[in-house]
C-alpha positions in Angstrom: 5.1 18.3 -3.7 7.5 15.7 -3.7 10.1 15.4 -6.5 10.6 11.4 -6.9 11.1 10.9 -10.8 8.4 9.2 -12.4 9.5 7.1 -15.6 7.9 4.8 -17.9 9.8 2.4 -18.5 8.6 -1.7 -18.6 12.3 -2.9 -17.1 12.4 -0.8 -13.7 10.2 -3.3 -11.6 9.2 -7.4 -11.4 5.7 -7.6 -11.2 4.3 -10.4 -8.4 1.7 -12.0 -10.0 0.2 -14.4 -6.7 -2.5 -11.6 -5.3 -5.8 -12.2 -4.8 -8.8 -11.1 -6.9 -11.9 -9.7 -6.2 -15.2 -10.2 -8.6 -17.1 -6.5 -8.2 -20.3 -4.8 -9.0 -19.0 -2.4 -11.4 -22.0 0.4 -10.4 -20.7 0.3 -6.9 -17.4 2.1 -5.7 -14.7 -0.4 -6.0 -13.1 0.2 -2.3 -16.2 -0.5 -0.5 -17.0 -3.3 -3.0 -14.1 -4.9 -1.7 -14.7 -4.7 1.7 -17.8 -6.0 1.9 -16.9 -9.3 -0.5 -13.5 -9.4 1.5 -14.2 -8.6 5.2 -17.9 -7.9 6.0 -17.5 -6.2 8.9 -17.6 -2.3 10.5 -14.1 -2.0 11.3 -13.3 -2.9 7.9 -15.5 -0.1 6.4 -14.2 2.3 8.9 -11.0 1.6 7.9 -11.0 3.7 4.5 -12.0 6.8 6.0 -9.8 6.5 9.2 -6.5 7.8 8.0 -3.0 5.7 9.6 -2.0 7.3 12.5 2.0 7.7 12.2 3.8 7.6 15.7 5.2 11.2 17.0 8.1 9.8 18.9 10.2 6.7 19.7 11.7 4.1 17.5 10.7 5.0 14.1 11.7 4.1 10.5 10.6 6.3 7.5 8.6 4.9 4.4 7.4 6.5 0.7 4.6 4.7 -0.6 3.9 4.7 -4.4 0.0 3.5 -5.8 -2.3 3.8 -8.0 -4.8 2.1 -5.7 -5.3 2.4 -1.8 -2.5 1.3 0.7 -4.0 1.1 4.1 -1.1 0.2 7.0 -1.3 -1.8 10.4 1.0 -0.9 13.1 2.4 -3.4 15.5 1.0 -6.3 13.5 2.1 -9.4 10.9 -1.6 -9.7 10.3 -4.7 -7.6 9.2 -6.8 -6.1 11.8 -8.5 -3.2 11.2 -9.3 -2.1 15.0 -5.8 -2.2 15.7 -4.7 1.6 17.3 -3.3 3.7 14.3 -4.5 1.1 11.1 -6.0 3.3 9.0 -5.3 4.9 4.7 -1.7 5.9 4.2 -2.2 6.9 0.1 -5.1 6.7 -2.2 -5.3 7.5 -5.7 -9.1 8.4 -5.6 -11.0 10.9 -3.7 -13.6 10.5 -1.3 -11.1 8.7 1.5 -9.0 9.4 3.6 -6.1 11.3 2.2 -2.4 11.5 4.2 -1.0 11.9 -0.4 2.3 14.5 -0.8 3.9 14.3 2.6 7.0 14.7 2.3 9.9 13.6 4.9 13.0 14.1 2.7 13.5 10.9 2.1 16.2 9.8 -0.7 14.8 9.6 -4.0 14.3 6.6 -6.6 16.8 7.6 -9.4 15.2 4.6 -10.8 12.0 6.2 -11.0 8.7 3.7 -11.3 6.7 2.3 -13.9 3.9 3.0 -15.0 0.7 3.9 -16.9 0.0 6.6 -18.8 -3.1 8.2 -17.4 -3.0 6.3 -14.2 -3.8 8.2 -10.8 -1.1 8.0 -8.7 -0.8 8.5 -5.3 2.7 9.4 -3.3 3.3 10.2 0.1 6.2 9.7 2.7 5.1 9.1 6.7 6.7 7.5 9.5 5.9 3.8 10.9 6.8 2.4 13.8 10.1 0.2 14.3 11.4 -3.0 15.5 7.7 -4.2 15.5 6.0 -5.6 12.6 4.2 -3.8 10.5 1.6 -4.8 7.7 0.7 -3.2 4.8 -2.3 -3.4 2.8 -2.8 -2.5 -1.1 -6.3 -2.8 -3.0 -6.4 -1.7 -6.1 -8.7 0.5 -8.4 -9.7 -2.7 -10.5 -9.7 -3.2 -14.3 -13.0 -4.6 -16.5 -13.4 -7.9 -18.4 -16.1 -8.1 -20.4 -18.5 -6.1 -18.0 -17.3 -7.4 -15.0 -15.0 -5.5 -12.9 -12.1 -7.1 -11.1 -9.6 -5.5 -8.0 -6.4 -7.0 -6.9 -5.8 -7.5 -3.1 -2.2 -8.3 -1.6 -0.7 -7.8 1.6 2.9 -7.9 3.6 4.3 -7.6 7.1 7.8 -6.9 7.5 9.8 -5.0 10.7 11.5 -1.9 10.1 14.6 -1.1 11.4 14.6 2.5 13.4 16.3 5.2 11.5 15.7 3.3 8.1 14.6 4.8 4.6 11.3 2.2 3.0 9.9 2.5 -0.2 6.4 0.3 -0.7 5.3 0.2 -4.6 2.2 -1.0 -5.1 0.6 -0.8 -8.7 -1.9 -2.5 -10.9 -1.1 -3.5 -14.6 -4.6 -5.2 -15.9 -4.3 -8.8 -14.1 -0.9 -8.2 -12.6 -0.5 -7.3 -9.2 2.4 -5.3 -7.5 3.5 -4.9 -3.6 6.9 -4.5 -3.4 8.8 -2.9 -0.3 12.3 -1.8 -0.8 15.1 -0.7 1.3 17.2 2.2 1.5 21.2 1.7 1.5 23.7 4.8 1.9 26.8 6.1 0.0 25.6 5.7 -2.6 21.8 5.4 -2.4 20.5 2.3 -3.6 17.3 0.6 -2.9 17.2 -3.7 -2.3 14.1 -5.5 -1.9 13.1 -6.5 1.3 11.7 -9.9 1.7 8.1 -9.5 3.2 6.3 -11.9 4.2 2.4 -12.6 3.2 0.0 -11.4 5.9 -3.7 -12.8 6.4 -6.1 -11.4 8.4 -5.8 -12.1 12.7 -9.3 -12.8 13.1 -10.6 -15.7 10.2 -14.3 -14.1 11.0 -13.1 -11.1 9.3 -12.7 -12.7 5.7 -16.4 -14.0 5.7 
């Protein structure tokens, strides 16, 4: 299991409020809700029981991921494309996907620590992704209720790790507020500075009817 510190505590992290927001069916699962009002199509199913495929070799940048929804990644890409070689679920906090949670690379930890909910599943896991390429990242979350309609937040990033780097992605639901953050890892001492993303679409408009 991994030891990153988890604290409660409102101050520790900005939350983004520009994501995008899904009306659901509340008596269907919310992932595949999502999918189907999002992306209708197979590779976009697929593509939360396909688990990321982390690269074995070459240039190669580390990242910790931190959720209390579904982060799916694609490799080699400033846009979503779910046929892409290696996209695929990098943490989830509910079962019955894919599941890559408590890997652990020894990466540095957080003294920070992370806020959030009591009661919330939270998913954590540390994999590699490639570097010098971009790479896109893809949060949904679990979805809260108004009323008794249910609502899940969407948001996505590209960025390009450098090789031999230390990421950390945070991406968290509080009600209407939306969170994907990516930080990086500085040494001696170990601090962690945002790093400026940049909003990723999907590479093939078809795939958002």
């Amino acid at each position: 299991m991994l030891s990153t510190m988890y604290a409660l505590n409102s101050n520790k992290m900005t939350i983004q409020k520009k994501s995008r927001f899904i009306k659901l069916k509340a008596a269907l699962p919310f992932m595949f809700c999502a999918a189907l009002a999002g992306c209708g199509n197979i590779a976009a199913v697929r593509s939360f029981s396909t688990a990321y495929q982390a690269p074995a070799d070459g240039e190669r940048a580390k990242i910790r991921i931190v959720s209390n929804g579904m982060v799916r990644g694609v490799p080699d890409s400033s846009c979503v494309d779910w046929r892409k070689a290696g996209a695929g679920v990098m943490v989830v906090s509910q079962k019955g996907f894919a599941n890559q949670n408590n890997q652990n690379l020894s990466m540095p930890p957080n003294k920070a620590g992370y806020t959030l909910i009591q009661g919330q599943n939270i998913a954590l896991s540390e994999l590699y992704i490639p570097a010098s390429k971009p790479f896109t990242l893809s949060f949904l979350s679990t979805g809260y209720f108004s009323g008794t309609t249910k609502y899940s937040c969407q948001k996505t990033i590209s960025f390009v790790p450098e090789a031999g780097k230390n990421y950390e992605a945070i991406s968290m639901e509080y009600g209407r507020d939306c969170l994907l953050q990516v930080s990086e890892a500085s040494s001696s001492p170990i601090e962690w500075t945002a790093v400026q993303g940049r909003d990723a679409g999907f590479c093939n408009p078809s795939d958002n009817l």
